[in-house]
Backbone bond lengths (Angstrom), bond angles and torsions (degrees), N, CA, C in turn:
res aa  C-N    CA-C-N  psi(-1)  N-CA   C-N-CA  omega(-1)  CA-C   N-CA-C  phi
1 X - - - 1.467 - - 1.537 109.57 -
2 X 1.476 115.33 133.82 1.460 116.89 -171.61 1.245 103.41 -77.29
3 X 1.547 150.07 123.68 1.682 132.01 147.84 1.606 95.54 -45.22
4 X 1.452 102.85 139.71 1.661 117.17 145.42 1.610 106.64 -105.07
5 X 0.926 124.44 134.64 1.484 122.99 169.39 1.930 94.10 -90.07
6 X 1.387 84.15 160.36 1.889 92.35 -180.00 1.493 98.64 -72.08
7 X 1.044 163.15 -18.59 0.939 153.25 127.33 1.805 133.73 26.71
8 X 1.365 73.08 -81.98 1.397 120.11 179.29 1.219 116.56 -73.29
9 X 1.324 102.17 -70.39 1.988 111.33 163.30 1.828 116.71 -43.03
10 X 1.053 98.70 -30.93 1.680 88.50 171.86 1.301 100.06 -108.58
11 X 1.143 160.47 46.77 1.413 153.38 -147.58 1.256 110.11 -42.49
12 X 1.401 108.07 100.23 1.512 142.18 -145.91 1.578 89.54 -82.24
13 X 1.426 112.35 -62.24 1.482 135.00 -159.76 1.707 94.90 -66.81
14 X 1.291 125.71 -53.94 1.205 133.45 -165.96 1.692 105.52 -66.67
15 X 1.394 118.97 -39.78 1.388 143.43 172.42 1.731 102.77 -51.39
16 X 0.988 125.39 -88.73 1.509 137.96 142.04 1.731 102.47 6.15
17 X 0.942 111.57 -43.25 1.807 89.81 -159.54 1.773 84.27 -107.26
18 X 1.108 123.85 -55.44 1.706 128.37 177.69 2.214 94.07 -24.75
19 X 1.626 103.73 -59.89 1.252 101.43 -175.51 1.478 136.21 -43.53
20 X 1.676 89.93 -58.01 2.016 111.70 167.40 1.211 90.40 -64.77
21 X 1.256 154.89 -26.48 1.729 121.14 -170.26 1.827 102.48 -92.70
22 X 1.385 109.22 -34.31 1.817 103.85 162.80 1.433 121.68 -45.21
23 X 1.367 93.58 -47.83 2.054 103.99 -179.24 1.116 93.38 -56.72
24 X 1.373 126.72 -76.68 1.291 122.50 -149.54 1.609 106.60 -71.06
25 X 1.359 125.30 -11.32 1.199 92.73 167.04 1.160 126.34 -97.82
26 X 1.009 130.14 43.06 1.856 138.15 -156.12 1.671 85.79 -108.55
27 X 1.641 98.18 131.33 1.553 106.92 161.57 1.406 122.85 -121.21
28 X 1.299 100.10 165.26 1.287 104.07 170.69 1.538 117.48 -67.52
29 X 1.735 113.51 134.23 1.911 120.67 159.99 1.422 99.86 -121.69
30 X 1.413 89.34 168.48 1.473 102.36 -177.21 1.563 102.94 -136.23
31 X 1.419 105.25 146.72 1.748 123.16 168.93 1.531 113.40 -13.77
32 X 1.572 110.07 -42.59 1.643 121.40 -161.82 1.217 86.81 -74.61
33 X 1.929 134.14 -58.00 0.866 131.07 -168.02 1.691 128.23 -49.22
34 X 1.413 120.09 -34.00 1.048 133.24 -178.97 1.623 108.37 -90.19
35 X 1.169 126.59 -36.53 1.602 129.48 126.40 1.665 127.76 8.16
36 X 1.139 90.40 -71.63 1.413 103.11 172.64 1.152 132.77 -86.81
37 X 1.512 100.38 -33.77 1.863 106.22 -178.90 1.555 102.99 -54.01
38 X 1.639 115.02 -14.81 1.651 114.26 -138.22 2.122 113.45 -128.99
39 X 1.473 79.67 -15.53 1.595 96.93 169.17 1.528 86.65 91.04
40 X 1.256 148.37 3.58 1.292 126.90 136.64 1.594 97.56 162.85
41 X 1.427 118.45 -173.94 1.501 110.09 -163.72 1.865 103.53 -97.59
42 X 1.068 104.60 10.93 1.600 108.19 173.13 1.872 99.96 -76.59
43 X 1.425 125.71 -12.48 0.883 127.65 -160.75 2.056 107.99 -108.65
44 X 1.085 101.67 -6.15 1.181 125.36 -161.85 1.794 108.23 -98.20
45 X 1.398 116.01 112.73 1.630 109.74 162.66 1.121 135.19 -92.31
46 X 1.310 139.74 118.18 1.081 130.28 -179.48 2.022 111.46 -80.52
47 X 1.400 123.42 115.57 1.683 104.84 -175.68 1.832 80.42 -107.80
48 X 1.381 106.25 160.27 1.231 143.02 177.49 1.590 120.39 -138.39
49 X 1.739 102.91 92.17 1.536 109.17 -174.79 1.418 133.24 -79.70
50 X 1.219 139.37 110.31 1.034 136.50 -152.30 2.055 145.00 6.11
51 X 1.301 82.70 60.39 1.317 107.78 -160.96 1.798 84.86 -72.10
52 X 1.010 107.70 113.21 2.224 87.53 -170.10 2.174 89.68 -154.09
53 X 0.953 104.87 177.44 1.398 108.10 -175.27 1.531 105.83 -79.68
54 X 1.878 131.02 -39.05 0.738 94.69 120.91 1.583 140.74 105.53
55 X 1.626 91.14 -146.32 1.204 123.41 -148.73 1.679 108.69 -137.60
56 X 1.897 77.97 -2.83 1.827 88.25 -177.45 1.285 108.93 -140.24
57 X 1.052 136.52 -8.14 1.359 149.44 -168.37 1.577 122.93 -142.96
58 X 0.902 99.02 -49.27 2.062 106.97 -164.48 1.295 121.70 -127.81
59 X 1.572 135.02 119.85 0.974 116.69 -176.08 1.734 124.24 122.45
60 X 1.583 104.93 -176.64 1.579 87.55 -175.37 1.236 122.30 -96.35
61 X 1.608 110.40 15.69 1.716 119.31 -158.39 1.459 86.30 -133.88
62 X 1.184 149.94 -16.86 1.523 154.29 147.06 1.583 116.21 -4.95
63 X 1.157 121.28 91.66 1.602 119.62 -177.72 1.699 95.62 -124.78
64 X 1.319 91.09 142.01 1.591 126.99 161.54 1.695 117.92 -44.27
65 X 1.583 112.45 -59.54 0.986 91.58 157.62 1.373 129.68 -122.19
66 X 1.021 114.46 62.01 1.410 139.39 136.37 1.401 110.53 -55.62
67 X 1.416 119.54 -81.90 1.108 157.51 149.94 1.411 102.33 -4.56
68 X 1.430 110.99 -67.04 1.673 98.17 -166.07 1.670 113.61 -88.47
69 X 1.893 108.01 27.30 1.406 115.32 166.95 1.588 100.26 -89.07
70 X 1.586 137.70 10.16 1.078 126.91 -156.40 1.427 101.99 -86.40
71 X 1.696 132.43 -48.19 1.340 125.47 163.22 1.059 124.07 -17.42
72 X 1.928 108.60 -61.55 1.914 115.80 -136.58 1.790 71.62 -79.15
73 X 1.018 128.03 -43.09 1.653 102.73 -161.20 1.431 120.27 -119.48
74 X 1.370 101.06 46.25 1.365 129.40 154.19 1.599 108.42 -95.36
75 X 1.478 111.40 -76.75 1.821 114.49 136.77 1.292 101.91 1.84
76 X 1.149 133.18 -124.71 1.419 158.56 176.85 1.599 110.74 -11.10
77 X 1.402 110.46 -42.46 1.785 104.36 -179.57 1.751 94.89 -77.81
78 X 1.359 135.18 -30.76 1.283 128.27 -135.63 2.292 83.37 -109.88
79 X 1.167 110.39 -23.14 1.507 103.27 173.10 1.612 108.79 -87.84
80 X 1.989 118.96 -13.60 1.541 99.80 174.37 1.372 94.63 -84.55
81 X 1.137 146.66 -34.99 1.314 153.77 -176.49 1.539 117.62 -44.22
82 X 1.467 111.05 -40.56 1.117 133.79 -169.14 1.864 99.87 -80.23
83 X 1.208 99.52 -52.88 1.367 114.01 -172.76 1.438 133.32 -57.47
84 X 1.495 95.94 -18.78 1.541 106.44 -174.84 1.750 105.92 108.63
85 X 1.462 119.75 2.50 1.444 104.79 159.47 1.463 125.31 -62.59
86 X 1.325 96.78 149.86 1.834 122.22 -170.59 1.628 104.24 -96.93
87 X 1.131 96.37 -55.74 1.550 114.79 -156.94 1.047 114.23 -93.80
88 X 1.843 131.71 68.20 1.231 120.85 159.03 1.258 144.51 -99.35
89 X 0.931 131.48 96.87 1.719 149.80 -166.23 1.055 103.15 -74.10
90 X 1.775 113.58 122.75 1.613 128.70 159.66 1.558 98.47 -109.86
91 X 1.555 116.22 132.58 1.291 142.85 164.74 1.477 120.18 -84.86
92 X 1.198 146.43 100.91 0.979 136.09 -149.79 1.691 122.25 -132.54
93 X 1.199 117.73 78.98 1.863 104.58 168.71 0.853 99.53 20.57
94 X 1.675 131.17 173.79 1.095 145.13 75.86 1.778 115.95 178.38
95 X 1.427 95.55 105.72 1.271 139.98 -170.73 1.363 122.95 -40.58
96 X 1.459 154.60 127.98 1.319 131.47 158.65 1.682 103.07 -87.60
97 X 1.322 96.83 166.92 1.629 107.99 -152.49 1.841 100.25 -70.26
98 X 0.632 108.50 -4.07 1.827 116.93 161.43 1.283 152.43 -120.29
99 X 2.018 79.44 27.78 1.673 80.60 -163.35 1.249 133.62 -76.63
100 X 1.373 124.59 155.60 1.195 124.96 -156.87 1.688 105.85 -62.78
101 X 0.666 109.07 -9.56 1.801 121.62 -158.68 1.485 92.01 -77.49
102 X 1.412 98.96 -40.69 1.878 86.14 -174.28 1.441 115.48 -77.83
103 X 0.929 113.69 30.97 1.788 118.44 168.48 1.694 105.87 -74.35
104 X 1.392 105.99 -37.55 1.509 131.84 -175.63 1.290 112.41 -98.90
105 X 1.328 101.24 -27.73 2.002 93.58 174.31 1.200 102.20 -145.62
106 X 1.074 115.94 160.58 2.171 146.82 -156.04 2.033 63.92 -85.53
107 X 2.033 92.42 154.51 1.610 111.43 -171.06 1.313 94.78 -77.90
108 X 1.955 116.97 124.98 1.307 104.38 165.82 1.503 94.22 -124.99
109 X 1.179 108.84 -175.33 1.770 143.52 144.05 1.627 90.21 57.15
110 X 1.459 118.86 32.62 1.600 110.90 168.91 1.529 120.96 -34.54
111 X 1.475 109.90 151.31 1.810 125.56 -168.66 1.950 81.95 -60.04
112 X 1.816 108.87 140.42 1.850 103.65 153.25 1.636 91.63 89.33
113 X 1.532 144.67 -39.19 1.296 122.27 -169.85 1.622 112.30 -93.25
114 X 0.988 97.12 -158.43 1.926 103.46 -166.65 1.664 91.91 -86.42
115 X 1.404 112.18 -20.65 1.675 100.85 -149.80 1.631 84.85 -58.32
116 X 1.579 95.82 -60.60 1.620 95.49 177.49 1.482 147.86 -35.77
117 X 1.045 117.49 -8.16 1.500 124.86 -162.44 1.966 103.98 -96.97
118 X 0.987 104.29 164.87 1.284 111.40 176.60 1.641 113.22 -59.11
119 X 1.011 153.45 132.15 1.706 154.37 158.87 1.990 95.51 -34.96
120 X 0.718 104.00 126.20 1.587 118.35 167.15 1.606 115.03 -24.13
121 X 1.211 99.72 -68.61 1.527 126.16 169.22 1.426 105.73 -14.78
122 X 1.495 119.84 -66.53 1.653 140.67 -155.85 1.821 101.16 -97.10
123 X 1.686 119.58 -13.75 0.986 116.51 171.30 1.585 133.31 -35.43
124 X 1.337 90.51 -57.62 1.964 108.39 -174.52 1.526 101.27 -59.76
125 X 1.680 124.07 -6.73 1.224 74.02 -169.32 1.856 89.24 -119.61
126 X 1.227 94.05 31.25 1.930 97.19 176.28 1.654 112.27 -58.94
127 X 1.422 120.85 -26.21 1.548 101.98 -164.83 1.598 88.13 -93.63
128 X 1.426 93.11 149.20 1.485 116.13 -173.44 1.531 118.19 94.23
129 X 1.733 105.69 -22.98 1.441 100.15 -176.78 1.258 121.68 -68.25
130 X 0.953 130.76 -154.93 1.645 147.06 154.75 1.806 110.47 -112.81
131 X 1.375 116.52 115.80 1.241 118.79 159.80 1.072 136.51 -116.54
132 X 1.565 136.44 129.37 1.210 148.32 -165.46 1.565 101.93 -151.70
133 X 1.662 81.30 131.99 1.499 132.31 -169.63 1.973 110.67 -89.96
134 X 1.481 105.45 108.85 1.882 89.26 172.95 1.587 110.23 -122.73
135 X 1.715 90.27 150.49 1.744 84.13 170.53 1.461 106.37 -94.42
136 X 1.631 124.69 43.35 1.759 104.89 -176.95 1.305 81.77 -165.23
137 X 1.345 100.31 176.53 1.533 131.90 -172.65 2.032 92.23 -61.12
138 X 0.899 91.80 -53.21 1.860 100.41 -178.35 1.826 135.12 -65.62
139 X 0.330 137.67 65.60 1.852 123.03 178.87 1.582 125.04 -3.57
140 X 1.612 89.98 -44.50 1.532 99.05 -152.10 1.976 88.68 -63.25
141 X 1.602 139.42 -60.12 1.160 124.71 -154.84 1.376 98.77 -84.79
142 X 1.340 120.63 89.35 1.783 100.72 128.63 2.086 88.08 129.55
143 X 1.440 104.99 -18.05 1.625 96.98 166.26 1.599 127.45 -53.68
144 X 1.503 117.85 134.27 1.373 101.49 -170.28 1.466 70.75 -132.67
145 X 2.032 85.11 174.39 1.756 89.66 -172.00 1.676 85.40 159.31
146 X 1.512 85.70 171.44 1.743 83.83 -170.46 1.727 103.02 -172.21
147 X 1.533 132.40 -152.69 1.403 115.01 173.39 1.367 111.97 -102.31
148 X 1.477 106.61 143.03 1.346 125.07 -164.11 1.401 102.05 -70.44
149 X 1.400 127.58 146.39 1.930 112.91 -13.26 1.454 112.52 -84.34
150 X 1.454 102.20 -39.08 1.751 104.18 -169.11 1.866 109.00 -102.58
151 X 1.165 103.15 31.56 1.411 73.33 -178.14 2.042 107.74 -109.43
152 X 1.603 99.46 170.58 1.682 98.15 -157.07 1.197 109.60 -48.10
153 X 1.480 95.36 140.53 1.663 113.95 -175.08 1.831 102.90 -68.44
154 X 1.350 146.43 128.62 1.370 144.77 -139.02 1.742 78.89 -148.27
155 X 1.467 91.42 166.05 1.512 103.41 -178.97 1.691 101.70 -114.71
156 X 1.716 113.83 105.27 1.343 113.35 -170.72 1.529 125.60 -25.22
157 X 1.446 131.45 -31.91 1.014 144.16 -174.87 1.615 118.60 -76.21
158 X 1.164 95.23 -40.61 1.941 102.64 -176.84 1.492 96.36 -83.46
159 X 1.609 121.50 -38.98 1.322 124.75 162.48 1.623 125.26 -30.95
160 X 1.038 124.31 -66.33 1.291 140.58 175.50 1.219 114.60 -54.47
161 X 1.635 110.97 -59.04 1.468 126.30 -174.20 1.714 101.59 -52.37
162 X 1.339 125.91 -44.44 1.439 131.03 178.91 1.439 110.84 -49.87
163 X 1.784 101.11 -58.85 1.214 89.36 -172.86 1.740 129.28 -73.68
164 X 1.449 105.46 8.89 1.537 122.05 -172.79 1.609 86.91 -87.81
165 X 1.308 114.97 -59.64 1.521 116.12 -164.95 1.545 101.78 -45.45
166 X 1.339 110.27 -75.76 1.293 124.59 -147.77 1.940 103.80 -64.87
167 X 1.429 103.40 -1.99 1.530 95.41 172.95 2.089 109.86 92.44
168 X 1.544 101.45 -10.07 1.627 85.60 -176.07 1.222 113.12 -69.81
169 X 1.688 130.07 -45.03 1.266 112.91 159.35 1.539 138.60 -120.53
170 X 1.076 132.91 149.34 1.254 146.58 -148.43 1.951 95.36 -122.79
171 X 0.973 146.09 -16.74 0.793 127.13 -173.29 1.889 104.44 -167.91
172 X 1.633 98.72 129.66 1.438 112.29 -174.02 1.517 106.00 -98.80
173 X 1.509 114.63 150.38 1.581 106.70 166.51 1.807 96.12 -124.49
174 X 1.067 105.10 128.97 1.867 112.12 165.56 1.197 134.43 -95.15
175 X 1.531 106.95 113.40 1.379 97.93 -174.89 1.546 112.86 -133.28
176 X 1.025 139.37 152.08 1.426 169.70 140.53 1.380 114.95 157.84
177 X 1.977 104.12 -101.78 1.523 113.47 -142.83 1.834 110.52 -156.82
178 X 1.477 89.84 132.32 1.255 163.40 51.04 1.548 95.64 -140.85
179 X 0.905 115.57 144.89 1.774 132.75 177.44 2.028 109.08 -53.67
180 X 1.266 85.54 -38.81 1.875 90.21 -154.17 2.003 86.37 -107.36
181 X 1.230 131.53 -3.76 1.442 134.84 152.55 1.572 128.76 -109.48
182 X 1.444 103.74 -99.89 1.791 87.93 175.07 2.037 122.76 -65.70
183 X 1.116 131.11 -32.14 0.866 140.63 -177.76 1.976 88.67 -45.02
184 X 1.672 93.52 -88.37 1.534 90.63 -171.94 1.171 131.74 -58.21
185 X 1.195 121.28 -1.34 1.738 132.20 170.28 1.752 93.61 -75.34
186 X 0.929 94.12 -36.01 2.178 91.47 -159.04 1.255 89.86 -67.57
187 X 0.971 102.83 -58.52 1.596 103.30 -168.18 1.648 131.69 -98.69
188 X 1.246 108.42 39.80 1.474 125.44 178.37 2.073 81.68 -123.96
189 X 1.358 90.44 -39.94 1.941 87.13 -176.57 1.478 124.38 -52.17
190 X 1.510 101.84 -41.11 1.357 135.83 -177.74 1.656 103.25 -67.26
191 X 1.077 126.24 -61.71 1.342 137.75 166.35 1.346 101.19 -48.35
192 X 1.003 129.87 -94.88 1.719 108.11 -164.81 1.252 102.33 -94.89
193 X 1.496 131.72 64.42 1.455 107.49 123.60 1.629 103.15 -106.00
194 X 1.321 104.49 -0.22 1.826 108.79 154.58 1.259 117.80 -56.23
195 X 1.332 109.73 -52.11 1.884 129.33 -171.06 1.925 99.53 -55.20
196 X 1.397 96.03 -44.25 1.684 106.83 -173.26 1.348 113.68 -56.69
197 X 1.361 118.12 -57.57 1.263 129.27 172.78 1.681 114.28 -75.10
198 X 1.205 132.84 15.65 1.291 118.29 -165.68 1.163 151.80 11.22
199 X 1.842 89.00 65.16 1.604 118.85 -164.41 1.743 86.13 -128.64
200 X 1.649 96.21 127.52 1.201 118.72 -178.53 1.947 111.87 -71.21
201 X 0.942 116.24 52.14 1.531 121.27 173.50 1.717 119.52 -84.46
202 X 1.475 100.78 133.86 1.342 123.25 -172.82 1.777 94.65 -125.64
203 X 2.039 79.57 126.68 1.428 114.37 163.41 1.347 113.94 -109.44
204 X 1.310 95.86 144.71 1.622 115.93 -158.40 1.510 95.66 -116.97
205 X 1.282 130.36 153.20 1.707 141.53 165.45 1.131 97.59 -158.57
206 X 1.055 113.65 118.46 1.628 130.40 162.87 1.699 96.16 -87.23
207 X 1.387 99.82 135.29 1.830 114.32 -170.11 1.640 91.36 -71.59
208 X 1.751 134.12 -44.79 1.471 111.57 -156.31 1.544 91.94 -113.77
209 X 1.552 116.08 52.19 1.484 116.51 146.55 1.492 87.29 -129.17
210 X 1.325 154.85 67.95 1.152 156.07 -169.97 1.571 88.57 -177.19
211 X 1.818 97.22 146.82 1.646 125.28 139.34 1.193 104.74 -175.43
212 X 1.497 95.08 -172.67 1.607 125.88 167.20 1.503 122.15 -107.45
213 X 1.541 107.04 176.09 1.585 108.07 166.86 1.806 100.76 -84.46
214 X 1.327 118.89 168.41 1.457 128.19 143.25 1.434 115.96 -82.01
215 X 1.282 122.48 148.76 2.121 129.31 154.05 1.594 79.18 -154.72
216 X 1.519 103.70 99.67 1.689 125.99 146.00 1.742 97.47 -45.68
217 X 1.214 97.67 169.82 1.927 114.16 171.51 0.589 121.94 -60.33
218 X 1.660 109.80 -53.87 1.360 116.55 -169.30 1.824 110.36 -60.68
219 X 1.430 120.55 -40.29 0.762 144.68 -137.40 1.643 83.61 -75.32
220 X 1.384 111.28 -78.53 1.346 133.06 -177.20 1.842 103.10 -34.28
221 X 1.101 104.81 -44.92 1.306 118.15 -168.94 1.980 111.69 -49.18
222 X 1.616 96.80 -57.89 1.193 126.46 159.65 1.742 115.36 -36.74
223 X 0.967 91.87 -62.52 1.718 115.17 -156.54 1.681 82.87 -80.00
224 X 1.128 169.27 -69.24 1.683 175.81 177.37 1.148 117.53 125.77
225 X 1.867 113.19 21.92 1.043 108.26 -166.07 1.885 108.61 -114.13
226 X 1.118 140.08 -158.92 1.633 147.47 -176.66 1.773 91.40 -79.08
227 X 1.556 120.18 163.26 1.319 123.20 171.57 1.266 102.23 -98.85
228 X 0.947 110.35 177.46 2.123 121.04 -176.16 1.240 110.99 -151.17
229 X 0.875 141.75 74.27 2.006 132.69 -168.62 1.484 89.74 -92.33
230 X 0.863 109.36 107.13 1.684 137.52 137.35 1.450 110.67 22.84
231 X 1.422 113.08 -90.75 1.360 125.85 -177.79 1.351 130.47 -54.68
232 X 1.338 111.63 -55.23 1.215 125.56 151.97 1.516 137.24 -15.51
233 X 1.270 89.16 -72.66 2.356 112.76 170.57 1.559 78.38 -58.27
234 X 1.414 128.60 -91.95 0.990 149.95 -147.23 2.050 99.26 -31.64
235 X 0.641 99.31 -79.01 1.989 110.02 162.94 1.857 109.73 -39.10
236 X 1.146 92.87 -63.17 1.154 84.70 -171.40 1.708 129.40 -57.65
237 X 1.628 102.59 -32.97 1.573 107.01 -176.00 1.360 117.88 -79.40
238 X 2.052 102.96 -19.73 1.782 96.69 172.99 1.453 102.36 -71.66
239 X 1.203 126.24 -25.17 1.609 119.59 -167.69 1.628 101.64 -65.72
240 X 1.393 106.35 -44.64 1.469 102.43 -171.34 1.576 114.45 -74.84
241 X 1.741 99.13 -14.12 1.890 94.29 172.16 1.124 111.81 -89.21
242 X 1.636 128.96 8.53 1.248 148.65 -158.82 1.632 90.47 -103.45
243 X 1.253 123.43 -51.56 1.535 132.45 -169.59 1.176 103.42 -65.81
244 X 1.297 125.68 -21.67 1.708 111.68 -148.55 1.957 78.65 -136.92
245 X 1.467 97.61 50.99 1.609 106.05 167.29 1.475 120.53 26.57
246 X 1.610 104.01 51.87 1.676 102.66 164.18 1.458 92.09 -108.47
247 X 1.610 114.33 150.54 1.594 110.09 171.14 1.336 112.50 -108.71
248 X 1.680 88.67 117.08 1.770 110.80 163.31 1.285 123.23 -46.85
249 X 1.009 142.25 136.53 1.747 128.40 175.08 1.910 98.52 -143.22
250 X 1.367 90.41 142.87 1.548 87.86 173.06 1.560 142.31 -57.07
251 X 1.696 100.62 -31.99 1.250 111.11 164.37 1.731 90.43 -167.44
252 X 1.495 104.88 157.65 1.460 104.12 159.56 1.574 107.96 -115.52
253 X 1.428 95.49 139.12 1.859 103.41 170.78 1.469 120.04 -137.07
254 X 0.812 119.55 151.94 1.589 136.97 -167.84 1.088 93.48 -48.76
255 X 1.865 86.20 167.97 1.988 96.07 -156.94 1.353 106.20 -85.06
């Protein structure tokens, strides 16, 4: 009988190089580009995943670089804005005080506190947006939300699905946090509930408006919980939003 070491059985080494050749091949698009693919940027969504204090500032889910995604898509909300985007979607935490979710994670971003709220930064550009509120890693079950401030509270899912039907948008861009949880849930959702309806929609993720948290080993070890290294999830979940035909891009910048 041969030993395989796990190693081997997952071909660790072979895995490893498949990854660096994805990174490195990621390019840069720009606004104009998606512009055109789409008959113009009225057609174009910008979503923004729980970019909230948080997840960036306060609390037990509070990462650093989290945090230092606050520029690239400050940048990024203030050039679709500029451009003639319609459609901007904020995704937003926010927890009831029992949610089931924290079985899996320490209590964050409760319904009413600061954790929840947008980072300051992304504030100015709430009126006109669309906001929706989730109690889970996902959007699609049970987020409601509607246009900021008062307009009807909609159930994120029938939301979207409308605007797929009716033709306003053709193409999503995803941005914040965490890459390898809500990020790739949003936008694997987004992608096939296109596939469902057989509406040709393209999701976009730019890799440096995306991340994760870090938990080193040791760390995890300490704490009694699973490890998380950063880079890793982070690589690994664009590859898999890469498989299931969302396009990765290295960064997007103005036209």
């Amino acid at each position: 009988m041969v030993n395989t070491t796990l190693e081997e059985l997952i071909g660790v080494e072979e895995m490893v190089g498949v990854l660096g050749a994805f990174k490195n091949s990621l390019r840069v698009a720009s606004w104009a580009d998606l512009a055109q693919r789409t008959g113009g940027m009225g057609k174009v969504s910008l979503v923004v995943v729980d970019m909230v204090n948080g997840f960036c500032r306060q609390g037990a889910l509070a990462s650093p670089r989290i945090a230092a995604l606050i520029p690239t898509i400050t940048r990024l909300v203030l050039q679709y804005r500029n451009d003639g985007g319609q459609y901007l979607l904020f995704i937003n935490d926010a927890h009831t005080e029992n949610a089931a979710e924290f079985s899996a994670f320490p209590p964050h971003c409760l319904v009413g506190t600061s954790e929840s709220e947008l980072v300051d930064e992304l504030k100015p550009y709430l009126q006109e947006s669309f906001l929706f509120a989730k109690n889970a890693t996902t959007a699609v079950f049970g987020a409601r939300g509607g246009r900021y401030p008062d307009g009807e509270k909609l159930d994120f899912l029938s939301f979207v699905r409308g605007l797929l039907a009716d033709g306003k948008v053709k193409l999503f861009v995803v941005v914040g946090n965490c890459t390898d949880l809500c990020v790739l849930q949003c936008a694997l959702a987004l992608k096939l509930l296109g596939n469902s309806l057989n509406l040709p929609v393209e999701v976009v993720v730019p890799e440096d408006a995306v991340t994760t948290y870090d938990l080193p080993v040791d760390a995890a070890r300490a704490a009694g919980t699973l490890p998380h290294p950063a880079e890793p999830n982070h690589l690994w979940a664009l590859y898999h939003m890469a498989l299931n035909d969302i396009s990765v891009v290295k960064s997007l910048v103005d036209n």
